[in-house]
C-alpha positions in Angstrom: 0.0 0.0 0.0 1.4 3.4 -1.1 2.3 5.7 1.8 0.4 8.7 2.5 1.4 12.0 3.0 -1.2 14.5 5.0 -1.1 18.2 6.0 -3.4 19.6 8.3 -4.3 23.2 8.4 -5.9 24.8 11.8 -7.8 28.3 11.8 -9.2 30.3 14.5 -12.5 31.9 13.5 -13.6 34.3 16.5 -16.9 33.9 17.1 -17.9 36.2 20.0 -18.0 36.8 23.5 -19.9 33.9 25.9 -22.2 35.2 28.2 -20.1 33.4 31.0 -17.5 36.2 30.3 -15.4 33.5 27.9 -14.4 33.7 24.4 -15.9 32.3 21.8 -14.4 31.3 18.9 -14.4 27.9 16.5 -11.6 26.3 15.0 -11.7 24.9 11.4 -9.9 21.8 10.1 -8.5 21.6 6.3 -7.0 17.9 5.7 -4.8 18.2 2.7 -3.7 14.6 2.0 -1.4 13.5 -1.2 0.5 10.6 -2.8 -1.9 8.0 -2.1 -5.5 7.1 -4.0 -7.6 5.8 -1.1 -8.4 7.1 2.4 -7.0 3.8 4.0 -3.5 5.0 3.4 -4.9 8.1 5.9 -5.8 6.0 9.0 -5.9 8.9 11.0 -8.3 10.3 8.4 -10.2 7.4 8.1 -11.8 7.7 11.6 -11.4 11.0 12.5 -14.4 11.7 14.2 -13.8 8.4 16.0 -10.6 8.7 17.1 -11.4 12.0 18.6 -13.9 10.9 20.7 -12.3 8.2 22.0 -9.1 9.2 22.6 -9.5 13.1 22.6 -7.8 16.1 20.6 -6.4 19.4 22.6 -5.1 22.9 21.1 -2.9 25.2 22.6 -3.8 28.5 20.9 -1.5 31.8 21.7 -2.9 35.2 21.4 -0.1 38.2 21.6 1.5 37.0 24.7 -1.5 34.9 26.1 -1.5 31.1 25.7 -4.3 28.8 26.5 -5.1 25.1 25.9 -8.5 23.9 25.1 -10.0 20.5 24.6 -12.5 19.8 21.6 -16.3 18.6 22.2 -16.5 15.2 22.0 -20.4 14.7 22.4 -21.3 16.6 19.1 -19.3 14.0 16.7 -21.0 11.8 14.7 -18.5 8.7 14.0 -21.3 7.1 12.0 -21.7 9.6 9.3 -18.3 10.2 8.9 -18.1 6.5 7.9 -21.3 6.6 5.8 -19.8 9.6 3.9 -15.8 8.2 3.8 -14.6 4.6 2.9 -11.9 2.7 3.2 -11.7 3.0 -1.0 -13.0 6.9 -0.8 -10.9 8.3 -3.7 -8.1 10.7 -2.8 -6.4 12.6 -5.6 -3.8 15.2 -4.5 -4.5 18.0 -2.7 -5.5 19.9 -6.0 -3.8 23.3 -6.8 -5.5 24.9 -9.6 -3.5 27.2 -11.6 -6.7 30.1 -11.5 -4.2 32.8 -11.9 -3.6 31.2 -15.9 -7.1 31.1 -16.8 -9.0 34.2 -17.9 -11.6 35.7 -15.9 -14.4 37.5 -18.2 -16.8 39.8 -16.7 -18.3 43.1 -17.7 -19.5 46.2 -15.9 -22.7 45.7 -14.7 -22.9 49.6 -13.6 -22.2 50.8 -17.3 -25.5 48.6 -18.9 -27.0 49.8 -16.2 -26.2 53.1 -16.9 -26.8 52.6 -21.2 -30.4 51.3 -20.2 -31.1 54.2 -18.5 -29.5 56.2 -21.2 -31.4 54.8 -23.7 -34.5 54.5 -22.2 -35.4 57.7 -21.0 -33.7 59.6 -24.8 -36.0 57.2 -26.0 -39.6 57.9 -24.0 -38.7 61.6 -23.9 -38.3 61.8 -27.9 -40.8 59.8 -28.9 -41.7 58.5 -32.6 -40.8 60.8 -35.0 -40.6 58.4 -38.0 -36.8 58.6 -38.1 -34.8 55.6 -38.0 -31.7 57.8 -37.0 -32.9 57.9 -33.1 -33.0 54.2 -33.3 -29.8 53.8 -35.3 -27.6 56.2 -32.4 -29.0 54.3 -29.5 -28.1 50.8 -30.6 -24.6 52.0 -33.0 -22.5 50.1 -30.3 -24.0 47.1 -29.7 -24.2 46.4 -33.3 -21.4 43.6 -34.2 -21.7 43.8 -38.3 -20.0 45.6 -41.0 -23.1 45.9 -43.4 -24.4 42.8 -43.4 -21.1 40.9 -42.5 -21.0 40.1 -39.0 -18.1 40.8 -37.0 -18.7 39.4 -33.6 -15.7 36.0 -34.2 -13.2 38.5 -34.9 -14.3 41.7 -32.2 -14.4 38.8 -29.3 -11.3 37.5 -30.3 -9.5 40.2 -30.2 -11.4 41.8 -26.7 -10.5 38.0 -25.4 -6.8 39.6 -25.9 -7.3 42.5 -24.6 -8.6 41.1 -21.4 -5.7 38.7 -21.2 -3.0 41.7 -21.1 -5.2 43.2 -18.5 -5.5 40.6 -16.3 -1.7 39.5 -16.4 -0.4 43.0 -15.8 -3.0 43.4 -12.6 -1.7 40.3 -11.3 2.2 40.9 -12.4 1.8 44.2 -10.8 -0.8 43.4 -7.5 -2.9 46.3 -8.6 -6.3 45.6 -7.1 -7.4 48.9 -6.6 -8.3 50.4 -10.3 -11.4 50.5 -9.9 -13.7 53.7 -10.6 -16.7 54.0 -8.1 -20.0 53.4 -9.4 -21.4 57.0 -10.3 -25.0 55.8 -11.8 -26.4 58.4 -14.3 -29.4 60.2 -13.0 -30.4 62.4 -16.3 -30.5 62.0 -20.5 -27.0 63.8 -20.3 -24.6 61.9 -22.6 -24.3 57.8 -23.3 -22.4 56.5 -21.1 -18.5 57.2 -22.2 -17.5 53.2 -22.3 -20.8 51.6 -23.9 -18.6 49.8 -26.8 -16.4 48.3 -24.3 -19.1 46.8 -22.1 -20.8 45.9 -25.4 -18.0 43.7 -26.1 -17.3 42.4 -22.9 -21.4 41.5 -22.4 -20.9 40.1 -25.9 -17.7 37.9 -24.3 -19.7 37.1 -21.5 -22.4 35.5 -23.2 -20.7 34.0 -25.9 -18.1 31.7 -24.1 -15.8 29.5 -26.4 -15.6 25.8 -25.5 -13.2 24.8 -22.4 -9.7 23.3 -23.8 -8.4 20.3 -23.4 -11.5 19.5 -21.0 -11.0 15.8 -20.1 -14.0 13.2 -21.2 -17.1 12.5 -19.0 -16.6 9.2 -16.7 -18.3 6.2 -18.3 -17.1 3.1 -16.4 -17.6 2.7 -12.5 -14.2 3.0 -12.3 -14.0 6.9 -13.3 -17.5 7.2 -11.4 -15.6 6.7 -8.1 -13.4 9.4 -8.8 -15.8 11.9 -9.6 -16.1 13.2 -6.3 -12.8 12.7 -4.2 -12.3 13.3 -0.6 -10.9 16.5 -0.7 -14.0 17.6 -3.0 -16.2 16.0 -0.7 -15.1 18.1 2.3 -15.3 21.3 0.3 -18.7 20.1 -0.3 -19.6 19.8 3.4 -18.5 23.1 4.4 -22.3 24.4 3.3 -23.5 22.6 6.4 -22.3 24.5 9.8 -23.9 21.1 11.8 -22.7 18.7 10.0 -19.2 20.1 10.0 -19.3 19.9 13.6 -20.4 16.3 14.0 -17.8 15.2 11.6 -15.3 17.0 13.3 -13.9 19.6 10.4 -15.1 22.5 12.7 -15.0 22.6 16.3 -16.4 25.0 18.2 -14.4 26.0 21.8 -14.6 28.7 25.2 -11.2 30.9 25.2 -10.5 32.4 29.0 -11.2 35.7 29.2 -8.0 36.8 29.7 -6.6 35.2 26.4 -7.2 38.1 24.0 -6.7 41.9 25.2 -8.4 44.6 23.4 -7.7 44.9 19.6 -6.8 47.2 18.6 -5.1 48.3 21.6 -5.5 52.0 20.6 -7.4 53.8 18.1 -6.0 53.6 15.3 -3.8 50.9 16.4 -3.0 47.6 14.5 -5.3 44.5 15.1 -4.0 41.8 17.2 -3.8 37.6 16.3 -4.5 34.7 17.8 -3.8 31.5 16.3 -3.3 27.8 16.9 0.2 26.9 18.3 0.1 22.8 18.7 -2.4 20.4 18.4 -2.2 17.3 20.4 -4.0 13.7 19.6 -4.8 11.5 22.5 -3.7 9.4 20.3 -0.3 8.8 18.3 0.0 9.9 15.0 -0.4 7.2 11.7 1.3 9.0 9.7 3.3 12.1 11.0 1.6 15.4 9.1 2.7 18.7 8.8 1.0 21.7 10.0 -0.8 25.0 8.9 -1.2 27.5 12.0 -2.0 31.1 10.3 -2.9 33.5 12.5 -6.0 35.6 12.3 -6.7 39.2 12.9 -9.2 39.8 15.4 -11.2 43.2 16.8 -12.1 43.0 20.4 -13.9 45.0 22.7 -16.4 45.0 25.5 -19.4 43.6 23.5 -17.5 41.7 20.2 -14.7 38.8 19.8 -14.8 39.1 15.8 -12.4 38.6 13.2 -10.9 41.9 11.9 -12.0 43.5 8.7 -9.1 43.8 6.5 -9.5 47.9 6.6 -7.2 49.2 8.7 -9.2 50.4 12.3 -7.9 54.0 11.4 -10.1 53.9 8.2 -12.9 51.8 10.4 -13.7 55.1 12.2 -13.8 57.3 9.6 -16.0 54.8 7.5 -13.9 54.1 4.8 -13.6 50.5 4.2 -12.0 48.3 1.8 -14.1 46.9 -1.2 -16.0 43.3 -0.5 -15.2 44.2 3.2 -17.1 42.5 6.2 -17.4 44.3 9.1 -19.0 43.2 12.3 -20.3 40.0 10.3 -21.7 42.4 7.9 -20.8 42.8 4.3 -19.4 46.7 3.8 -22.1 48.2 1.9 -20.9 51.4 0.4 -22.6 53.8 -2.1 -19.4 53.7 -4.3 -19.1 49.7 -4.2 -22.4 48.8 -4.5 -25.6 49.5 -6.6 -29.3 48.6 -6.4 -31.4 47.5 -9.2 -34.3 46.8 -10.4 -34.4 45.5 -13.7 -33.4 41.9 -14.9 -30.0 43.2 -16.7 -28.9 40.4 -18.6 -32.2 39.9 -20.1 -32.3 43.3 -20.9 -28.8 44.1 -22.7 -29.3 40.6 -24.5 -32.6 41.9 -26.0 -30.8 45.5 -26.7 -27.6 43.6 -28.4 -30.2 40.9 -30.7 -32.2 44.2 -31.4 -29.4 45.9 -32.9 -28.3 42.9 -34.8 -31.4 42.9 -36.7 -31.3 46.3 -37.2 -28.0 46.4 -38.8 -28.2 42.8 -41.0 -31.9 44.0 -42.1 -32.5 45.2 -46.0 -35.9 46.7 -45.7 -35.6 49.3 -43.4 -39.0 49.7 -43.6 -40.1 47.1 -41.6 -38.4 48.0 -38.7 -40.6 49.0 -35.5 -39.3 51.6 -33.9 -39.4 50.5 -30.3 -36.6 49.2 -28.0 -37.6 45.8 -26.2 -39.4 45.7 -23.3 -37.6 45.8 -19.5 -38.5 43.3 -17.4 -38.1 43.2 -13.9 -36.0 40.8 -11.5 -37.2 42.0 -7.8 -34.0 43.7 -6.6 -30.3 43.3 -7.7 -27.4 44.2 -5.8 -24.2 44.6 -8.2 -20.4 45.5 -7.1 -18.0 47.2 -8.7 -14.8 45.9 -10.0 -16.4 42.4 -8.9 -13.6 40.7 -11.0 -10.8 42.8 -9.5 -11.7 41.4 -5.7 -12.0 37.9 -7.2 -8.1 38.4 -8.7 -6.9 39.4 -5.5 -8.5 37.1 -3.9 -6.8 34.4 -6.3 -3.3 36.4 -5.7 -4.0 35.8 -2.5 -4.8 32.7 -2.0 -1.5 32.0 -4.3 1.0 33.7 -1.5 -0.9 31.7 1.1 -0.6 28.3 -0.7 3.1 28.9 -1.5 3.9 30.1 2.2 1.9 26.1 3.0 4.4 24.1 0.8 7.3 26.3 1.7 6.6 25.4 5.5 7.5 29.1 5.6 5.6 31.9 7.1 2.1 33.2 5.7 2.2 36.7 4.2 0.1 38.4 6.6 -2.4 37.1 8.9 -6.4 36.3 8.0 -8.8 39.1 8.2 -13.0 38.4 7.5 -12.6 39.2 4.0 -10.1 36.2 3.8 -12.8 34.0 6.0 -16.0 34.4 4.5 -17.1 32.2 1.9 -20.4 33.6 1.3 -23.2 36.0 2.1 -26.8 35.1 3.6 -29.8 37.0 3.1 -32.0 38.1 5.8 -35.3 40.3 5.8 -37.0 42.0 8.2 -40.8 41.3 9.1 -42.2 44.2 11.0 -45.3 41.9 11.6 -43.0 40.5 14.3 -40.1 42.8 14.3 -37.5 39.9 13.7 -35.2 39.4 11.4 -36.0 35.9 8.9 -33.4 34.4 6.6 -33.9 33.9 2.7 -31.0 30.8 3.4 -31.9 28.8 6.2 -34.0 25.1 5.8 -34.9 22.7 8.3 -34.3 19.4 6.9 -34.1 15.6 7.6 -31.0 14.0 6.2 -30.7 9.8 6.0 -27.3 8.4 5.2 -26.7 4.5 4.9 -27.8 2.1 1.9 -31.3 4.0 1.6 -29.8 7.5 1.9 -29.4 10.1 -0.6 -32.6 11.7 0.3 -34.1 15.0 1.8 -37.2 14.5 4.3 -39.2 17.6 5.8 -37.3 20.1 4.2 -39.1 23.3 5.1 
């Protein structure tokens, strides 16, 4: 049997003060495991949730010049499940390391169609029909992708697809995250919106994706099957369900002393303080000896909040100035200049606009052409970000320098902040029938594992 290798990577996620004057905070596990195909080669993978509850597992965490150890809850973990989910023949590829920073990432700016449909809209309703085409013809000139009747949407992708590339690889070569222009939404029938082509071509892009290359074939034997979803995928998979992470043991949630943590920052202004795992010891001895990932994370404290820090610096915090895609207090960073409400199903709307001036341009009889623009529809409420793709390639970058600092066994780049942490966002809305809060996210459901699982019951 091949010889496994395994790396095991601890966080500290604060998680707010106890009411018993305690920390709270919860610990998440990432098992990284390589150079063997099934879990048996991991046997202290293979019954992790058992092993733990029989035998125990203790951290010692150190926070500035605090130190504490802490022993994980044993009477949440669910042994069963974790051996109804992973087998002895579970497959394990290598810890996978996709190269995201070679692939292009294709977007466009949602604020500039939003700002053209309002553009074109209101020139439109406040001009009304005056039998000539020429309104018709300036509204739609650069979303049209012909040359007379030739079309020349191959070649204008191709070549934005180029474009795009340069951009992206001189962003990352040079870390510059921060070119982004802050979303000024037009209000009046002033002028079209100064980069419509652009947007054009990249909506164009967007929705006109070539095939993947070099995509491998689609499993057919039972052989491939079993590899479809590995162990590491499988775990990624489970991080959607805060219970079920904890009775498998990948998060565990722990009380801190008081006295752990001072006051972060320190002083206004000041820099955030860390806490982080420092050794992790098995009541049990190790299988196979792993290696360790202990980054630390940045944390704000004070006499109501254990959280983890935003990655704005505090001095910017006060003056409410924050970072874009920032969380703050658990709550995503909404800022006028980031962010933008609307109300109208956009995609729908600009594919509509761009077909509309196809036909327009490739059409002989001018004659027949109604002049009308397609109707909006409306998809409740959007909320769109600016420079959405810019966060997502730092993020990448990112993720890169912390990945590299992991296989180095060298030291992380910088410590976590909540932007680093959060893997999502949850919807809530508020009811003033009975002043409370109610999530768009949350289901109640009934989950059977074992030879008749697979199924959902009284999901609500």
């Amino acid at each position: 049997m091949a010889v496994g290798m395994q790396s095991l990577v601890f966080v500290v996620l604060p998680h707010g003060p106890a009411s018993n004057g305690k920390l709270h905070a919860s610990i998440h596990f990432t098992p990284r495991l390589s150079a063997a195909p099934h879990l048996a080669a991991f046997p202290d993978l293979l019954d992790w949730p058992d092993l733990i509850q029989r035998h125990g597992l203790s951290f010692k965490l150190v926070c500035g010049s605090g130190k504490a150890k802490v022993d994980v809850p044993r009477a949440v973990l669910r042994p069963d499940l974790w051996r109804e989910i992973f087998k002895p023949l579970t497959h394990v590829a290598d810890d996978p390391r996709p190269d995201f920073d070679k692939r292009l990432l294709v977007s466009y700016p949602a604020g500039v169609a939003m700002d053209y449909q309002r553009w074109a809209y209101q020139v439109a309703a406040a001009r009304g029909s005056t039998g000539d085409l020429r309104l018709l013809d300036a509204l739609l000139e650069d979303l049209s992708f012909r040359n007379g009747r030739e079309s020349t949407l191959d070649q204008t992708l191709a070549e934005r697809r180029v474009i795009l590339w340069r951009q992206q690889t001189e962003i990352l070569g040079a870390a510059n995250f921060d070119a982004a222009q802050a979303i000024t939404p037009a209000t009046g029938l002033a002028q079209k919106p100064a980069a419509t082509r652009e947007m054009a071509e990249r909506f164009a892009h967007y929705h006109h994706l070539p095939p993947a290359p070099n995509r491998p074939p689609l499993p057919q034997t039972p052989a491939e099957f079993a590899k479809t979803l590995d162990f590491h995928t499988a775990v990624a998979a489970i991080a959607g369900y805060p219970t079920l992470m904890r009775a498998l043991g990948l998060v565990f949630d722990v009380e801190l002393p008081a006295g752990l943590c001072s006051l972060s920052p320190a002083a206004p202004s000041g820099p955030y303080g860390t806490v982080s795992i420092d050794a992790v010891t098995p009541g049990w001895k190790w299988h196979l000896k792993p290696s360790f990932g202990f980054p630390d994370t940045a944390y704000v404290r004070d006499a109501d909040r254990f959280d983890a820090a935003p990655a704005t610096d505090s001095g910017a915090v006060q003056s409410g100035t924050y970072l874009p895609s920032d969380v703050v207090g658990g709550f995503l960073a909404l800022t006028p200049d980031a962010f933008q409400l609307i109300s109208v199903e956009l995609d729908g709307a600009m594919l509509k606009a761009l077909s509309l001036a196809d036909n327009v341009a490739a059409i002989s009889d001018r004659s027949r052409i109604e002049q009308v623009l397609p109707s909006l529809r409306s998809g409740g409420l959007s909320l769109i970000a600016n420079a959405r793709a810019l966060e997502l390639l730092r993020s990448i970058a990112d993720n890169t320098a912390f990945r590299q600092a992991e296989d180095s066994k060298g030291d992380y780049p910088r410590a976590f902040n909540a932007r680093d942490l959060v893997r999502g966002y949850r919807l809530d809305v508020w009811s003033s029938h009975d002043n409370a809060w109610h999530s768009l996210h949350r289901r109640d459901g009934t989950y059977r594992f074992g030879p008749d699982g697979g199924l959902v019951f009284s999901t609500l």
